[in-house]
N, C-alpha and C positions, 0 to 999 in steps of 0.2 A: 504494500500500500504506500503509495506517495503521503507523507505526514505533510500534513495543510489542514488550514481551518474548517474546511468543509468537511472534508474527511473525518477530521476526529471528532466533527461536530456528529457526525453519521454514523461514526463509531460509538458515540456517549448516546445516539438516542436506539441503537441496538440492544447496547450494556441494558440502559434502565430499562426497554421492554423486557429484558429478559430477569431483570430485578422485581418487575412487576408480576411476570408469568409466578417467579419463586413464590411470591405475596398470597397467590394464588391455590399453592399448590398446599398449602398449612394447614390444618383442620384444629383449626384456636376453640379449647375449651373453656378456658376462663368467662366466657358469659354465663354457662351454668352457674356457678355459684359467685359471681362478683356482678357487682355493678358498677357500670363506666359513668365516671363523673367528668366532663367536660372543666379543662381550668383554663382560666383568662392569666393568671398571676405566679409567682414561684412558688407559691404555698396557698393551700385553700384550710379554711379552721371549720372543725365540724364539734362545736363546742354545744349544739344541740343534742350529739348522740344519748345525751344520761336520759332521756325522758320517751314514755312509750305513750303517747294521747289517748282520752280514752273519753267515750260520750259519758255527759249523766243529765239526768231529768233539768229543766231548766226551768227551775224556781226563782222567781227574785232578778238581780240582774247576773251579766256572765258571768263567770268566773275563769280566768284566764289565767292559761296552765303557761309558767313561767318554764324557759327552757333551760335548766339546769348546764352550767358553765363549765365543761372540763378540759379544757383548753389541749383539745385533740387536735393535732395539724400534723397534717399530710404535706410535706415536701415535696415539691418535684427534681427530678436527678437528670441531670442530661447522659444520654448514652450514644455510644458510635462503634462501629467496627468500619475498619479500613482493609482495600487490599492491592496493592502494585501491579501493574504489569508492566515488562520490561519491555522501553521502546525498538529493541529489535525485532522484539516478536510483532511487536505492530507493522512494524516496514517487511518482514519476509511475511506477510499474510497468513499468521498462525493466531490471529486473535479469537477464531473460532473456538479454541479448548478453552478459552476463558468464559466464555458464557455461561456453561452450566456453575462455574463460581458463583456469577450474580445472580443464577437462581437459587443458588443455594445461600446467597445473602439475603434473600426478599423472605427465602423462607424462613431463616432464623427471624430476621425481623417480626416476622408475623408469629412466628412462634415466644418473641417474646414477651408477653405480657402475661401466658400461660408460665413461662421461668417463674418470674417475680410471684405472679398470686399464689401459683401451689408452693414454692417455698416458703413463701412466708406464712401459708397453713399449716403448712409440716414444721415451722418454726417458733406455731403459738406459743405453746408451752415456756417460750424463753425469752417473748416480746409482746411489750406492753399495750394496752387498747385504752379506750378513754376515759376507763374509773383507776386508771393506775395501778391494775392487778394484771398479770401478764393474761393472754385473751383467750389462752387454754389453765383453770384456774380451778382450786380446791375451796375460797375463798372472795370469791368476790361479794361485795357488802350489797348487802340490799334493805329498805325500810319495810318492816313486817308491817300488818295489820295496826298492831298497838303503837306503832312509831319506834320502834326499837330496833336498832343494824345487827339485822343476823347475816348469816353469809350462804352463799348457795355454790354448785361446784358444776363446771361443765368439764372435767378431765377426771378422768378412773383412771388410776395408775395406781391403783391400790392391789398390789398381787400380781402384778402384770409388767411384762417390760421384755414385751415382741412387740413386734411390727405397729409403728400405728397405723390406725384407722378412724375414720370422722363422719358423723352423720350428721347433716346441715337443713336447716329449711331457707330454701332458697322462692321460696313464694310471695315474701314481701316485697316492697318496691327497694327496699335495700337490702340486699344481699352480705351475709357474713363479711366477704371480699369488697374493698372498694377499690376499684382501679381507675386512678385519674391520670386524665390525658388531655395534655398540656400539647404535646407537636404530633403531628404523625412520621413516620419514617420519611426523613427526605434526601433522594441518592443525588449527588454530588459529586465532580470531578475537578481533578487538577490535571493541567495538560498542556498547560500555558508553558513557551519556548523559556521564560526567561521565570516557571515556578523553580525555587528549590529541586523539589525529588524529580522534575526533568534537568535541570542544570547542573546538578551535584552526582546523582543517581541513573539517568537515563533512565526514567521509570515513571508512568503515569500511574496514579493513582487516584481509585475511585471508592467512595465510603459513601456510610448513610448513618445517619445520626436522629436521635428523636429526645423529646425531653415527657415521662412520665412519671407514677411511681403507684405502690400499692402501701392500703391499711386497713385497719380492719374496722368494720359494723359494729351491730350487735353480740356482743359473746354469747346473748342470751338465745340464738339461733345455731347455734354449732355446738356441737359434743364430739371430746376428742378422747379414744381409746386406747391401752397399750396392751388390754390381755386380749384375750382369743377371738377372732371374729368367729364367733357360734348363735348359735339359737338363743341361748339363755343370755351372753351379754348384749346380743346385738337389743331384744327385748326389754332388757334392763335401760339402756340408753335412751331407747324410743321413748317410753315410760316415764323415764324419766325428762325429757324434755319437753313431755305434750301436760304436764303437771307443772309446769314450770310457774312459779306465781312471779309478779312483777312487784312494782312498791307498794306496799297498802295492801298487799294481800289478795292484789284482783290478777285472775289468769288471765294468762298470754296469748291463749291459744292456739299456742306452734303447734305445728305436723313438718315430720322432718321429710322431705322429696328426693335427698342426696344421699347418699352412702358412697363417699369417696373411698379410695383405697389407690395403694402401688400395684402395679403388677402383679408382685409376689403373692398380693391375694386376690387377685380378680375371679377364679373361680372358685374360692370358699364365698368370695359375695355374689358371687351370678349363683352360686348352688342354692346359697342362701333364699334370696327374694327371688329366681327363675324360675325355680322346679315345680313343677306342679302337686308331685307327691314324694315322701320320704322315702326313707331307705326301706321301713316296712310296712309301705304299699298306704300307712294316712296320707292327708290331705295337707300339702304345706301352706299352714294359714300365714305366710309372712309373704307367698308369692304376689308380687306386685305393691307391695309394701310402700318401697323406694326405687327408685332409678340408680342404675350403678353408676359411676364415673369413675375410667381409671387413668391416673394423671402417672408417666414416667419420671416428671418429676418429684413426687416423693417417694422417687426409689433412693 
């Protein structure tokens, strides 16, 4: 290829189709269990999370439910991956084997938002949410009935300490997960006679960069497990979440729709909630329970 502006302009809009095909090719789970929050700014505060609204009779005048201040902020992080090609390969007309690269950068790009949310559910247990108790907890404070802070627990790690596993209700309009998104992926080139990594290096380079980040919702919608995914805990967890009281001693009333899991368990939870009957020949009342999700990131 003759290196000229036209040309590499021809070449940069090849590259990004084929950065775009990658985009395409990604099967991004993270909407299941997160919700995308749209940011204008570096940081968005969700210092409303401590309050769950709730109707009552409407005697006298309103009464207006003050949104409890827990000064919860969501940073946004800028991110990039870069990758060279050397301008010989441009001039002998081998730039062909570099395409499948840029698909396979479109595709990490798209893949990444599923990185961040499942890690940082697989990482509850050691990071904090917006009443200041880490967001998989033994102990988070809650106001009973009589106005007195008892605590309640969305993490069973009592006896247990294999694999985890997490059952979420993901049917509110906010999801456990909140993934906000500030830039979307935007691929970019350097190519210019007189950039650095052409003047220095003999090498063009083309990258893509985006600014987002992940935190967490309600804790009181996720239940995070480390003993057995079986009948009897998976039941216990359910149970325990659809009983979930809020402050003041009025129910929540979660139903979990998630049963996340790694790999490593995908078919003790498809056997779980899929099968229609047991081993000896009843009827498996937990089939269609929840929807499975298996995310390779929390392997």
């Amino acid at each position: 290829m003759i290196i000229n502006k036209g040309n590499l302009t021809a070449l940069f809009v090849a590259f990004k189709a084929a950065f775009a095909a990658g985009l395409g090719q990604a099967a991004p789970q993270l909407d299941q269990i997160a919700t995308t929050v749209p940011s204008s700014t570096s940081a968005e505060e969700y210092g409303w999370l401590g309050a769950f609204p709730n109707m009552r009779e409407w005697l006298g005048d309103r009464v207006v439910n003050g949104m409890a201040t827990h000064g919860y902020t969501i940073r946004n992080k800028s991110f990039e991956m870069t990758v060279g090609v050397p301008r010989p390969a441009i001039e002998d007309d081998q730039y062909g084997i570099y395409s499948p690269m840029m698909s396979e950068m479109g595709r990490a790009a798209a893949a990444h938002p599923d990185q961040l949310g499942f890690q940082l559910l697989k990482n509850g247990a050691a990071t904090l949410c917006y009443d200041g108790q880490n967001f998989f907890d033994t102990d988070h404070p809650v106001i009973a009935a009589d106005g007195s802070i008892v605590t309640q627990a969305n993490w069973d790690n009592n006896g247990g300490s294999g694999t985890a596993w997490y059952l979420l209700d993901t049917s509110r309009a906010l999801k456990p997960i909140i993934f906000q998104n500030r830039k979307q992926p935007n691929f970019v080139a350097k190519t210019g006679e007189t950039d650095d990594n052409v003047f220095d290096r003999n090498e063009y380079v083309y990258g893509v960069d985006s600014r987002c980040n992940v935190g967490f919702g309600f804790w009181q919608l996720a239940y995070g497990s480390r003993k057995a995914l079986d009948e009897t805990n998976l039941v216990a967890a359910y149970t325990a979440m659809t009983e979930r009281l809020g402050d003041h001693g009025r129910p929540l009333g979660i139903k979990p729709t998630k049963l996340v899991v790694p790999p490593g368990l995908e078919f003790a939870a498809r056997k779980l909630v899929n099968a229609t009957t047991l081993a000896n020949g009843a009827d498996n009342v937990l089939k269609g329970l929840v929807d499975v999700v298996v995310s390779p990131w929390l392997a």
